[in-house]
N, C-alpha and C positions, 0 to 999 in steps of 0.2 A: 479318561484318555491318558491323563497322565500316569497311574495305575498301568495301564498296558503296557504303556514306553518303561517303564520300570520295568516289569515283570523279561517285557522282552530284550531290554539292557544287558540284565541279571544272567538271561538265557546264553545272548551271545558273549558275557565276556566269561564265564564257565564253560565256555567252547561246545556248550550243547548244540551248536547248528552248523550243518553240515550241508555243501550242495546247494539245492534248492531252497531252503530254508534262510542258508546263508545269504543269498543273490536276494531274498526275496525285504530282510533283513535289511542289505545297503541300500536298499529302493524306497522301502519306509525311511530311511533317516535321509536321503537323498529329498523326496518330499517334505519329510518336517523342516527340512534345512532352505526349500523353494517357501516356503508356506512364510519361514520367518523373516526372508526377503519379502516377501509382499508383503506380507502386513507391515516392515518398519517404511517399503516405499509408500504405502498409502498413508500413514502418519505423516509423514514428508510431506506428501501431497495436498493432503489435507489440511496440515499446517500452514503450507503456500495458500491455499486457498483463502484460509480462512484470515493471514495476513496482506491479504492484496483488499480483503473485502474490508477490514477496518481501517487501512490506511485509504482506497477511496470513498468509504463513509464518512470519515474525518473530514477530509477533503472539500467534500461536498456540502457538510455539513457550514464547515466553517466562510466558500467562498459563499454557499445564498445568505448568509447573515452577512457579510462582509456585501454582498451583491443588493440586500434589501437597504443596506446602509449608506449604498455609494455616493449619494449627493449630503451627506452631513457636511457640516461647517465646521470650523472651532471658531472660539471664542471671537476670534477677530473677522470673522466670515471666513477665512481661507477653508477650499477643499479638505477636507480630511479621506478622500477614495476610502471609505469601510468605517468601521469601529475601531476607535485606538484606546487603549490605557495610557491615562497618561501620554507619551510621547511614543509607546509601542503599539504598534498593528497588534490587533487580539490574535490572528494565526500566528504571527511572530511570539509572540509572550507563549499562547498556551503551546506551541510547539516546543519551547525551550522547557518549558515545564515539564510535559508529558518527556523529552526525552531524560531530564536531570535525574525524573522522575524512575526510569527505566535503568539510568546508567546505575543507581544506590540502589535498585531492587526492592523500589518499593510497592511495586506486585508480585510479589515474589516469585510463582513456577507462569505468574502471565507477563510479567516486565518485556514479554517480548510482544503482546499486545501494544502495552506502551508505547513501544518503542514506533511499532506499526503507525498508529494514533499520531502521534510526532511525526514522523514525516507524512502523511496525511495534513497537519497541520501547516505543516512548512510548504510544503507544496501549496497548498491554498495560497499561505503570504507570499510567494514565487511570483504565481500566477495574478495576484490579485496588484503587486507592484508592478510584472509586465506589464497586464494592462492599463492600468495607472500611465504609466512610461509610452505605451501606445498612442491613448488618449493626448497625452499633453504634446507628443511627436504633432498628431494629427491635425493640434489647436496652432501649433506652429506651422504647418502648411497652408493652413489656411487660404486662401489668395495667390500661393503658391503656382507658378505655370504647371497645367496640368491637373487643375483641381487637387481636394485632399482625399485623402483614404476614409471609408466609412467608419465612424467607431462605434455606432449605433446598430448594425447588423444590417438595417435595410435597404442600404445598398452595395453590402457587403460583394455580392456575388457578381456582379456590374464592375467591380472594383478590381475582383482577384480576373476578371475576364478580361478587363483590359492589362493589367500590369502583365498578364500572359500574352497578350497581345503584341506587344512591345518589345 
């Protein structure tokens, strides 16, 4: 193919095309020029795609281990909601990793994987502190006029039925 485009380059800038030849000539580079939009939007696209799918694999990954860990203690019995290092929630820590990691290039033509992976991560620690912050909201209602808001799910829908109610 590329042979062709050569050969027929050559043709027209030696002004061998004339008329029909010519028209037929803008039409081919007209096309190669549609062809090289699409293939860089589907790169694009592609690219999106494939960073939405590792930042909610992350995500995911990080709140069920964070989710399988929710009633740990520390040391002193206190709640720890998830896995912590040390004093850091594991999505917090490896989120800051995975992005340090991305911002110094060190995956080089994927750092932006990385980058993906990090907030996938962070967003876990997001979400895993909301609800944390839910939970203890809910332990403080308790007894509260009005009862308290489910945090268990199984009376979740009971719950949003009546606050819509209201």
């Amino acid at each position: 193919m590329a042979g062709t485009a050569l050969t027929l380059h050559k043709a027209h800038t030696a002004g061998k095309f004339t008329g029909m030849a010519k028209s037929l000539y803008g039409k081919y580079l007209s096309s190669e020029k549609a062809k090289a939009k699409i293939k860089e939007k589907t790169e694009e696209t592609v690219g999106a795609i494939i960073d939405s799918t590792v930042t909610l694999g992350s995500t995911a990954v990080l709140a069920a281990i964070q989710g399988v860990n929710w009633d740990n203690k520390d040391k002193n019995g206190k709640p720890t909601f998830g896995v912590r290092v040390g004093p850091i929630p594991l999505d917090l820590g490896v989120g800051a990793a995975l992005h340090l990691g991305a911002l110094f290039g060190l995956g080089g033509k994927v750092s932006n994987h990385l980058r993906s992976a990090g907030n996938g991560a962070m967003a876990s620690f997001v979400a895993t502190w909301a609800r944390g912050m839910g939970y203890k909201w809910a332990q403080k209602r308790k007894g509260a006029p009005g009862g308290s808001p489910s945090v268990t799910g199984a009376g979740l829908a009971d719950d949003v039925a009546n606050m819509l109610a209201q």
